[in-house]
N, C-alpha and C positions, 0 to 999 in steps of 0.2 A: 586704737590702742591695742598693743600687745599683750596678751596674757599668756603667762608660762609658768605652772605649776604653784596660782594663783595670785604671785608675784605679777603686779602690773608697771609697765614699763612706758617711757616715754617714748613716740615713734621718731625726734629728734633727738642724734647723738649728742654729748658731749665731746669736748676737745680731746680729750684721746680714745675717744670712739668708743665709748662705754655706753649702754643704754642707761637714762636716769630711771630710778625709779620712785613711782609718783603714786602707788596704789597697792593696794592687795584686795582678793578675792576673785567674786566669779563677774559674770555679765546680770547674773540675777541677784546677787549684794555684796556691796566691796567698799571699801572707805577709797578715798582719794584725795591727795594733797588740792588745796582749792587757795586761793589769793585772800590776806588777809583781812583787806577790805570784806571780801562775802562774807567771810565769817562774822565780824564786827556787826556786819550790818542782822545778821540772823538772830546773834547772840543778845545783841541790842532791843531788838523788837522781841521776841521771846521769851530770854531766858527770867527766872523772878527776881536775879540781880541786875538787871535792864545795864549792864557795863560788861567792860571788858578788863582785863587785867595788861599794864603794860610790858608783860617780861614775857609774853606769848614767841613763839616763832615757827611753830608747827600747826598749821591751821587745817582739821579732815572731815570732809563731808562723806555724810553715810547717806550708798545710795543703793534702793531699791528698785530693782529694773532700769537703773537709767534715771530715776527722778531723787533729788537729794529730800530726806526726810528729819538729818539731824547735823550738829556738828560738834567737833571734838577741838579744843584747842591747850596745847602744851607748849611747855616752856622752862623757863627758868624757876626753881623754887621762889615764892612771892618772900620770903624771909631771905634773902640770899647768905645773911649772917649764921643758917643755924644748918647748914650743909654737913659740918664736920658736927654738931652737939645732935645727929639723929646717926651719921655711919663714918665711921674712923676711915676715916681718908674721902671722906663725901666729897666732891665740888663741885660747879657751874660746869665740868669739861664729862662726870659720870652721871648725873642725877637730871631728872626731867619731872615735872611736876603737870600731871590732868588738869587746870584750874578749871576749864567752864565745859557744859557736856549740857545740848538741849537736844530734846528727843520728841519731833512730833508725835500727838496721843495718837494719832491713828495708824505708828506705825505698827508693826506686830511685836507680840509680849515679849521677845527676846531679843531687839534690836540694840537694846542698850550694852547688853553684856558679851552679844554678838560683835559690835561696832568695838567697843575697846579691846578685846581679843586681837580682831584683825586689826586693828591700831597696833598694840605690840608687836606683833609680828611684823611690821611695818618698817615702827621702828628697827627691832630688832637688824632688819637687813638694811636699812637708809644710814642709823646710827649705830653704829656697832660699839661706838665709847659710851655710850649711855647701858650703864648698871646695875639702875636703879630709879621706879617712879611712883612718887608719893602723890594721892589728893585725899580731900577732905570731903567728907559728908558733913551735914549742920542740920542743925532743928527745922528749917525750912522744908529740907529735900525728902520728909518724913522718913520711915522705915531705916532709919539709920544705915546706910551703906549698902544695903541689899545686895546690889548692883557689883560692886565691888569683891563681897565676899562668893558672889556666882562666879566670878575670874578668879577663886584664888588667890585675892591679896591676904597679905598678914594685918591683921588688927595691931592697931599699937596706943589703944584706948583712948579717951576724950578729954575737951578741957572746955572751958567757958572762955570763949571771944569777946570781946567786946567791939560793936558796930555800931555806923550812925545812918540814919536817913535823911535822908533829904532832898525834896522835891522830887518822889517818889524811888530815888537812888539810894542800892544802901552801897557803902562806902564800909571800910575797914579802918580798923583803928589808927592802923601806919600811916594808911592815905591821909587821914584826916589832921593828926597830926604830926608831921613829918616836920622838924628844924630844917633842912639842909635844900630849902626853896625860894629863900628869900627873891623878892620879885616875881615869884613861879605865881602863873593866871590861876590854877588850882589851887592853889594856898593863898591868895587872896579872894577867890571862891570861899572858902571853908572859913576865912577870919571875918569874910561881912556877914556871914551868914549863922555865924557861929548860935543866935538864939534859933534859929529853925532847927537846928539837929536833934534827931529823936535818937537818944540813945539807945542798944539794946545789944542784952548779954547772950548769946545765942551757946551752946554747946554744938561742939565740931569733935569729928570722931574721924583719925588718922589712919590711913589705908597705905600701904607699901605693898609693893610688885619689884619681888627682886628679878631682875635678868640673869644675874648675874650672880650664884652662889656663895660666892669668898666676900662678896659685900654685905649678901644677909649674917652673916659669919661673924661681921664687924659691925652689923646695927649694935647702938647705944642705949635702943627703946629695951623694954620689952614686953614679948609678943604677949596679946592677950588673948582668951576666947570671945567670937562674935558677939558681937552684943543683938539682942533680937528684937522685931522690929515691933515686936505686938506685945510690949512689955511695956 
């Protein structure tokens, strides 16, 4: 691979002879686009929501010296209905959403806030339409956002979820019950099984990263102070 000015670059052109670019950083730690399979399977065994989300399409493994330690996968808002009720003129074509983020404990203390940064940046030069990227922290991921407020997102306060489990998977309320499946193997999943589901209301706390200034300009939220984690 090619690195120039920590922008990493594919050694295969594209059709009108453009180098792709598939990375950012150094040789000693850099994120890098990886095949969505890897990701699924990482996120899967690891992360403590043992799933994936399926509006994903930006899948980045964080590597240190060469060995992958973490990965980052974005996407499409999982709401896709509330694009425009979070930034006046939101949609699927500026807005990208963090949904899943696992981070081996043994890598070092800053990998997490490290790997999203050069994620942005990544962005930033792959997608140049993308103006805007929202995720969520939850009761789970303790320390309410931490992670997030070390990159500089804007806080835009919390709300109560509601989740289900089941057979060791938690699921989301949308997944669970969605109308617009009829015959869908997943929704006859959730209807046989409808007495195993373990309910539970979890509080999620909203993070933005604007790119893109005129869009912070037009958020709908508003911004609040960090909420802190030892509280």
């Amino acid at each position: 691979m090619k690195v120039n000015h920590k922008v990493i670059y594919s050694n295969q052109k594209k059709l009108f002879g453009n180098e792709e670019i598939i990375g950012y950083g150094t040789s000693e730690f850099c994120v890098k686009i990886i095949k969505r399979k890897k990701a699924v399977d990482v996120i899967k065994k690891n992360h403590y929501s043992k799933k994936v989300t399926p509006n994903g399409y930006l899948n980045i493994g964080i590597f240190i010296d060469n060995c992958m330690v973490g990965v980052l996968m974005f996407g499409h808002l999982f709401n896709a209905s509330y694009h425009s009720k979070i930034v006046s003129g939101g949609n699927s074509c500026n807005a990208m959403e963090l949904n899943r983020m696992w981070i081996n404990d043994n890598a070092p203390k800053n990998t997490a806030s490290k790997a999203i940064s050069y994620s942005i940046k990544l962005i930033k030069k792959k997608y140049s339409n993308i103006k805007w990227i929202q995720s969520f922290a939850d009761e789970r991921c303790k320390r309410f956002g931490v992670v997030y407020q070390a990159c500089s997102f804007n806080y835009y306060g919390e709300h109560n979820t509601v989740f289900y489990e089941l057979d060791g998977v938690v699921y989301h309320n949308i997944e669970v019950n969605r109308k617009d499946r009829k015959g869908n193997l997943k929704k006859k999943y959730f209807d046989d099984n409808r007495h195993k589901l373990k309910k539970m209301v979890l509080r999620q706390f909203r993070y933005i990263k604007f790119l893109d200034k005129r869009f912070e300009k037009n958020c709908l939220l508003k911004q609040q102070s960090y909420p802190k984690h030892y509280l």
